[in-house]
Structures are given as structure tokens and as C-alpha cells.
C-alpha positions in Angstrom: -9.4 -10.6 20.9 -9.2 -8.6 18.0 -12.4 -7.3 16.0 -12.0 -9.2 13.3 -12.2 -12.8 15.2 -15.0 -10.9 17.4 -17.1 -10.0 14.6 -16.3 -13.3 12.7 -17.9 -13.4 9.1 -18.8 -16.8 7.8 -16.2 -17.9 5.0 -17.4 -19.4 1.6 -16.1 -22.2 0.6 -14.0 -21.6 -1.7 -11.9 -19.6 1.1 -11.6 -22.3 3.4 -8.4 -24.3 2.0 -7.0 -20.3 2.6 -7.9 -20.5 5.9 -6.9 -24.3 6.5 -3.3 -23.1 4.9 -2.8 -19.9 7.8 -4.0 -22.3 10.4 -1.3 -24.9 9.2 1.6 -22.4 8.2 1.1 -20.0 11.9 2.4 -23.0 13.5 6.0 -22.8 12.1 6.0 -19.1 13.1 9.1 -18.2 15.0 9.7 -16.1 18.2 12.3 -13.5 18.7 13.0 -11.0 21.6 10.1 -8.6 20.6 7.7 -10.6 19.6 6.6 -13.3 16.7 7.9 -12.8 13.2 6.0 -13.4 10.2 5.5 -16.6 8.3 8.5 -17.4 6.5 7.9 -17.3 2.7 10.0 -20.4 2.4 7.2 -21.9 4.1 4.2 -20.3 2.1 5.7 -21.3 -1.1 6.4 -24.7 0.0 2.6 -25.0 0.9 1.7 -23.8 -2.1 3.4 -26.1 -4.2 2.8 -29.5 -2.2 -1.2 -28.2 -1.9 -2.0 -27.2 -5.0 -2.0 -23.2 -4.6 0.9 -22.8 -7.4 -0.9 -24.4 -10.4 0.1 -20.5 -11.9 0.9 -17.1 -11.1 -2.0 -15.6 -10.4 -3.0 -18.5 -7.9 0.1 -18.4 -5.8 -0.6 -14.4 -6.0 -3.9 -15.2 -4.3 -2.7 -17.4 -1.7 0.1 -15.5 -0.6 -1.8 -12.0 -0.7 -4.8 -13.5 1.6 -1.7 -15.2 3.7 0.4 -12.5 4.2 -2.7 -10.8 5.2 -4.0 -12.8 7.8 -0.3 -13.1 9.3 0.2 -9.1 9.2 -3.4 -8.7 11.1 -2.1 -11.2 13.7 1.3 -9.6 14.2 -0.4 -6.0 14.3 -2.6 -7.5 17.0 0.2 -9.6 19.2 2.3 -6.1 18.9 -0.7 -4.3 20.3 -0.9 -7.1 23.8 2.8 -6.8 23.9 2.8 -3.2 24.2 -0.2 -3.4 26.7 1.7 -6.2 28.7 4.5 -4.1 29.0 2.1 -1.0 30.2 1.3 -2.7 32.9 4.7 -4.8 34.2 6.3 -1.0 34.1 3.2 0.5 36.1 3.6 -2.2 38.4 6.8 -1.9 38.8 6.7 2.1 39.7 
């Protein structure tokens, strides 16, 4: 589990329609042969608009920086069990 789930810090309020939005939008992540790929932007900006997180500029800047963020930690972290998986299928396979 990474740290950041671990050490979980309490979200104000105003952060949890952020935090709804990654929980909805991970869903339509795709696969490929290495691993997950990020959140498509088709998708973010789509969410935006039909939620209420394009109203301007600067608010779809907010919603797709704390987004994009949340999705890079996850695919830094899935990369990190990948690469740990494959440690042990090779060691068990010498």
C-alpha cells in the first residue's frame, strides 16, 4: 500500500467532489501489456464539463492538476508491484 493511503490525511471538504471525480474517472482506466495507462483526458474533460469543474480556466486547471496527480501517484505505485511481481516470478523461476 503506498504511504500516502497509509498515512491517510483527512480531506476538507471542499476536496471531496476531487476525490469523488478520481474514484469515478480510475474506473475507465485502460490496461496494456506493461501495465495501466493513465486516465484518458477525453475522460477528465468530459467530467469536468458534465460536473461542473469547467465553469472557467482556472477551475478545470484545478481539477485536472489534482487529477492527473492522484493518477501519476497510482501508476508510479502499480509500476513499483509490477516490477516487484516480476522480481519474484524470475527468482522463482531460477
Amino acid at each position: 500500500m503506498p504511504p500516502a493511503l497509509k498515512n491517510q490525511p483527512e480531506l476538507s471538504g471542499h476536496l471531496l467532489g476531487y476525490l469523488d471525480a478520481y474514484n469515478s474517472l480510475r474506473c475507465h482506466r485502460t490496461r496494456s501489456e506493461v501495465g495501466f495507462n493513465p486516465i484518458g483526458y477525453s475522460d477528465l474533460v468530459t467530467y469536468a464539463r458534465v460536473h461542473g469543474f469547467a465553469a472557467s480556466q482556472d477551475s478545470f486547471y484545478i481539477f485536472e492538476t489534482l487529477l492527473q496527480a492522484c493518477d501519476h501517484a497510482f501508476l508510479e505505485y502499480a509500476e513499483e508491484q509490477r516490477v516487484k511481481a516480476l522480481r519474484v516470478a524470475n527468482k522463482k523461476t531460477n
